[in-house]
C-alpha positions in Angstrom: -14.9 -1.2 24.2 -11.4 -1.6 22.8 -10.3 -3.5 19.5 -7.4 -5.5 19.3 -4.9 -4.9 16.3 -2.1 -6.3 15.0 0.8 -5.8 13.1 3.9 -7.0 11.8 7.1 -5.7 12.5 10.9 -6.7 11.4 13.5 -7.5 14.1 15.0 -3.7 13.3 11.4 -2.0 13.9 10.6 -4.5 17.2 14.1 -2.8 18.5 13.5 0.2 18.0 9.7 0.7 19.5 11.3 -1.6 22.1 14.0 1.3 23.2 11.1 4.0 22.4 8.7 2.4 24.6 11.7 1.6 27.6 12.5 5.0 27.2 9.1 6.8 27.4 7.7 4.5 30.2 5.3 2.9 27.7 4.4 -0.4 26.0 5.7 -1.0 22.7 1.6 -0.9 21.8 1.3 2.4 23.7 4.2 4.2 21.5 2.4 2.5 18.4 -0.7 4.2 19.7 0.4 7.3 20.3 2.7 8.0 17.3 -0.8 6.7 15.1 -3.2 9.2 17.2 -0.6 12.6 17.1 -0.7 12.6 13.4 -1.7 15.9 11.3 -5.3 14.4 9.6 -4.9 15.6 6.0 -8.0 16.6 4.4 -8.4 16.5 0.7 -10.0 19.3 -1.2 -11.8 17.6 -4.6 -12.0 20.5 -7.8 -13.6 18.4 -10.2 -12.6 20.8 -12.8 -8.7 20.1 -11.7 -9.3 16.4 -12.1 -10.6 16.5 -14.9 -7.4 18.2 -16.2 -5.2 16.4 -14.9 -7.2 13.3 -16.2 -6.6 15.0 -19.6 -2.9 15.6 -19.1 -2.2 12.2 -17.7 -4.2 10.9 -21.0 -1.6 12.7 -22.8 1.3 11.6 -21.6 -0.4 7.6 -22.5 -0.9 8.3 -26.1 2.7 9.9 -26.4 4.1 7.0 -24.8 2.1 4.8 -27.9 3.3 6.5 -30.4 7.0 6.4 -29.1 6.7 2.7 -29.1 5.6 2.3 -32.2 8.4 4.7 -33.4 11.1 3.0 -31.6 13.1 0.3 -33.8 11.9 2.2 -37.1 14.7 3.4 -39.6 15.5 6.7 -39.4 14.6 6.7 -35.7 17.3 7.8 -33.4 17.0 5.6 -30.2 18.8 7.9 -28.0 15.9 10.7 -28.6 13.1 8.0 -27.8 15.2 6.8 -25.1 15.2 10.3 -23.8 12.0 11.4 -24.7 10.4 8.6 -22.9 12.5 9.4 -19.4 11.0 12.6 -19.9 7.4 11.2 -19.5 8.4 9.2 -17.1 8.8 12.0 -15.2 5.8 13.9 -16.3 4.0 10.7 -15.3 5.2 10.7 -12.0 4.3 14.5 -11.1 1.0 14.1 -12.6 0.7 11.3 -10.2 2.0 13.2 -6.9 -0.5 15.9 -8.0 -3.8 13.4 -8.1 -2.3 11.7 -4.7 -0.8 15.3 -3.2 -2.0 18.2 -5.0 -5.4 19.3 -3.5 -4.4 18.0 0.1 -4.6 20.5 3.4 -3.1 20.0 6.5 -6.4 20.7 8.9 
């Protein structure tokens, strides 16, 4: 038995699965179909010791973050080093959050 699905697509994406399917002989649902069913499956690995380390470091980065804002505005305080300190965990944020979403995948 086979399930109906639906999306929704902008006039740019209807064109171009349009010209895809035209060009492959399909329907615009086949090439959907087929481009979701050829996809790589990534499996995820889970080292609970790594999470938890990574819970630790992301914790880290948090309570830095506090204490910069409580700092900022103070006298004495130069706002251009808690301006670049906190760019800096911005970015320490984000890797720590490409490793919990990307770090323990395999391809498989």
């Amino acid at each position: 038995m086979s399930k109906k699905f639906a999306i929704h697509l902008n006039d740019e994406e209807h064109t171009f699965f349009e010209e895809k399917a035209k060009a492959e002989g399909l329907s615009v649902g086949g090439v959907i179909k087929k481009a979701a069913t050829q996809q790589a499956v990534i499996h995820r690995t889970h080292d609970p010791v790594k999470t938890a380390q990574i819970a630790r470091i992301g914790n880290n980065v948090n309570q830095i973050a506090r204490h910069l804002n409580r700092l900022e505005g103070r006298r004495g305080i130069d706002a251009e080093v808690v301006a670049a300190c906190r760019a800096d965990l911005d970015r320490i944020r984000q890797m720590v959050e490409n490793i919990q979403g990307t770090g323990a995948a395999n391809a498989g």
